[in-house]
LOTI-398641 format. One record per residue: residue in one letter; x, y, z of N, C-alpha, C in turn. Coordinates in steps of 0.2 Angstrom, whole numbers, padded with zeros to 4 digits, always signed. Example, Ala and Ser with C-alpha at 12.3 -4.5 7.8 and 13.67 -1.06 7.14 Angstrom:
2
A+0066-0028+0039+0062-0022+0039+0066-0016+0039 S+0064-0011+0035+0068-0005+0036+0064+0000+0039 
! end
This chain:
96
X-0501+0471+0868-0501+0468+0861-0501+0461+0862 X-0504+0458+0858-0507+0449+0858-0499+0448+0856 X-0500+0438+0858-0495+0437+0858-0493+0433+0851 X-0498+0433+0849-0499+0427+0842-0495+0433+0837 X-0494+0439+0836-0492+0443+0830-0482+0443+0832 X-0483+0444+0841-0474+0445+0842-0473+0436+0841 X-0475+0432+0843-0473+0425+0839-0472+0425+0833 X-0476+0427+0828-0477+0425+0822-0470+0428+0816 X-0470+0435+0822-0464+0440+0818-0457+0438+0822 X-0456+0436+0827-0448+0432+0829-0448+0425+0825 X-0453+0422+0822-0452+0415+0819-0451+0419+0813 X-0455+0423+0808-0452+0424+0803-0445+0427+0802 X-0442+0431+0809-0436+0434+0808-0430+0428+0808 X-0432+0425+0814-0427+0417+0813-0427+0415+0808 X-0433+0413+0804-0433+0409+0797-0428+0412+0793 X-0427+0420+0793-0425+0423+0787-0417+0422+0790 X-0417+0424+0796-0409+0424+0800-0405+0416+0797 X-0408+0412+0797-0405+0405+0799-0406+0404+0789 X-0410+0409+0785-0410+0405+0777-0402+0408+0777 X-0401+0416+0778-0396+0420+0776-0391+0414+0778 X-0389+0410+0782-0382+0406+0783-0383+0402+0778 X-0374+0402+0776-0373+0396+0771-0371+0389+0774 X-0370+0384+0771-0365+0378+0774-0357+0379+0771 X-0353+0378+0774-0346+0377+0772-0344+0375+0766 X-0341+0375+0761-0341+0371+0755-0335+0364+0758 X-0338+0359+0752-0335+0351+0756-0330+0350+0752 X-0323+0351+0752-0318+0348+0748-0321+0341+0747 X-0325+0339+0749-0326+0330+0747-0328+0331+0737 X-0331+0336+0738-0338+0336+0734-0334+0339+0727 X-0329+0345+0728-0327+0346+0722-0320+0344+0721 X-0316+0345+0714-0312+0344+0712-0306+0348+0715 X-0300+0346+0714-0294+0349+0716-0292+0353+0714 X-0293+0356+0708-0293+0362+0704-0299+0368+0707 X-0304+0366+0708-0311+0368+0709-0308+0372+0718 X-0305+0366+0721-0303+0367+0728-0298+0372+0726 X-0294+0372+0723-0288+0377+0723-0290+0384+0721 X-0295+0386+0717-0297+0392+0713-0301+0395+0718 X-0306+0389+0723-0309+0396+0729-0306+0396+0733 X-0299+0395+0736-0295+0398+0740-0291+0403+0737 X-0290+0404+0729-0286+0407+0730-0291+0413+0729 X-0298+0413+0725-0303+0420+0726-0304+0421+0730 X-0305+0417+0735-0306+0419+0743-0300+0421+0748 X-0295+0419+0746-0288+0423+0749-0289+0415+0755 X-0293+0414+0759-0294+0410+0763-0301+0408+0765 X-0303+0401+0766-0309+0398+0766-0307+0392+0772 X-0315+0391+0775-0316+0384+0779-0316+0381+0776 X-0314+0373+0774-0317+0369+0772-0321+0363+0775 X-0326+0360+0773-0327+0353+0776-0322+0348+0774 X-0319+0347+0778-0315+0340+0773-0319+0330+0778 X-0322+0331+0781-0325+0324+0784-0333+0326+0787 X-0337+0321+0789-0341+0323+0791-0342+0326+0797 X-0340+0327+0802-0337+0332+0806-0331+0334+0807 X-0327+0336+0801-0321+0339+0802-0321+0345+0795 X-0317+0349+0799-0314+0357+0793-0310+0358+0798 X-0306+0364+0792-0302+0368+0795-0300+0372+0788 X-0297+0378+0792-0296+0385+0784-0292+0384+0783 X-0290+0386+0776-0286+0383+0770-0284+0391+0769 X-0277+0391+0767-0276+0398+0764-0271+0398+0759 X-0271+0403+0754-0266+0403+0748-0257+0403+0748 X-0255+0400+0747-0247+0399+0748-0244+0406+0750 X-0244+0410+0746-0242+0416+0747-0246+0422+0748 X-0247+0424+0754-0251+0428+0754-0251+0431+0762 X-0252+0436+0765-0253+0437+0773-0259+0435+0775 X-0263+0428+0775-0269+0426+0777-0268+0423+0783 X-0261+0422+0786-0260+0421+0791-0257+0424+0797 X-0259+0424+0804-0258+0427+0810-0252+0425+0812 X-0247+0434+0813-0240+0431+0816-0240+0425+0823 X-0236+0423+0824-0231+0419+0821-0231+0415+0815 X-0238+0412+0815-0238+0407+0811-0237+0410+0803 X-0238+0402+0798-0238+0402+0791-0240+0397+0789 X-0242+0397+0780-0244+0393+0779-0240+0385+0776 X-0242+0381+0781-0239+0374+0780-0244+0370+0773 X-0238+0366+0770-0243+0362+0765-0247+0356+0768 X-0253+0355+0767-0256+0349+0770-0260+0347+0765 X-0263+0339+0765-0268+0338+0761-0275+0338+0762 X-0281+0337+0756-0285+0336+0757-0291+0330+0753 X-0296+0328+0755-0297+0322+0751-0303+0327+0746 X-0302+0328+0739-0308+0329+0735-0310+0323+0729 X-0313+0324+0727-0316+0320+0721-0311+0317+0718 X-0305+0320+0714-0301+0314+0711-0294+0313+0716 X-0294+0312+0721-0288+0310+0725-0286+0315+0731 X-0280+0314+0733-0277+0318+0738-0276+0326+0734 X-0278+0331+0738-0276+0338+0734-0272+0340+0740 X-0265+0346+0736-0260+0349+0742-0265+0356+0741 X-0264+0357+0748-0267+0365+0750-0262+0367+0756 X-0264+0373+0757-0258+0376+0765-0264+0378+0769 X-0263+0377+0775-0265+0381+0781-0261+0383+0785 X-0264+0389+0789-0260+0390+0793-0258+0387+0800 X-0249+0387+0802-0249+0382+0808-0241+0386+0810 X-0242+0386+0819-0236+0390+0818-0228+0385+0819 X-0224+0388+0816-0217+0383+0816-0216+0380+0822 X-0213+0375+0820-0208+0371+0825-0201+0374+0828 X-0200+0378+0834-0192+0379+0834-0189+0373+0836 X-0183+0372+0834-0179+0365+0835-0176+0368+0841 X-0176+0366+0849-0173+0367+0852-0167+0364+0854 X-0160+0367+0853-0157+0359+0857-0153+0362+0864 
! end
């Protein structure tokens, strides 16, 4: 089999493989409300929150998180200011 048709048909399957991925959604880009509503349809989401930085965000009350851990509140920056969201982080024992 020539070479120019197995080219032609691995370039179009990458092209289709790499359309199918999406980009993360960028807490910069929408509202706090907007932020709050896809985590909660989503149960848990990536966000971008910097130009190279994310981390998942998950709903206050929900098992979206890996024992031990839970969900801690933490911010994010979107469009109108600081927003509170939770991610998961595991506790702190206080040892003494």
């Amino acid at each position: 089999m020539p070479a120019r048709p197995i080219v032609s048909t691995a370039a179009a399957i990458l092209l289709a493989a790499t359309s199918m991925a999406y980009g993360r959604p960028d807490a910069r880009t929408m509202t706090c409300e907007q932020t709050h509503q896809l985590i909660q349809s989503r149960r848990a989401v990536v966000l971008s929150t910097g130009r190279n930085t994310y981390d998942r965000y998950v709903r206050q009350y929900g098992n979206e998180c890996d024992w031990p851990e839970a969900p801690v509140t933490s911010y994010v920056r979107t469009l109108d200011g600081q927003c509170r969201v939770h991610r998961c982080e595991e506790p702190v024992l206080g040892l003494r």
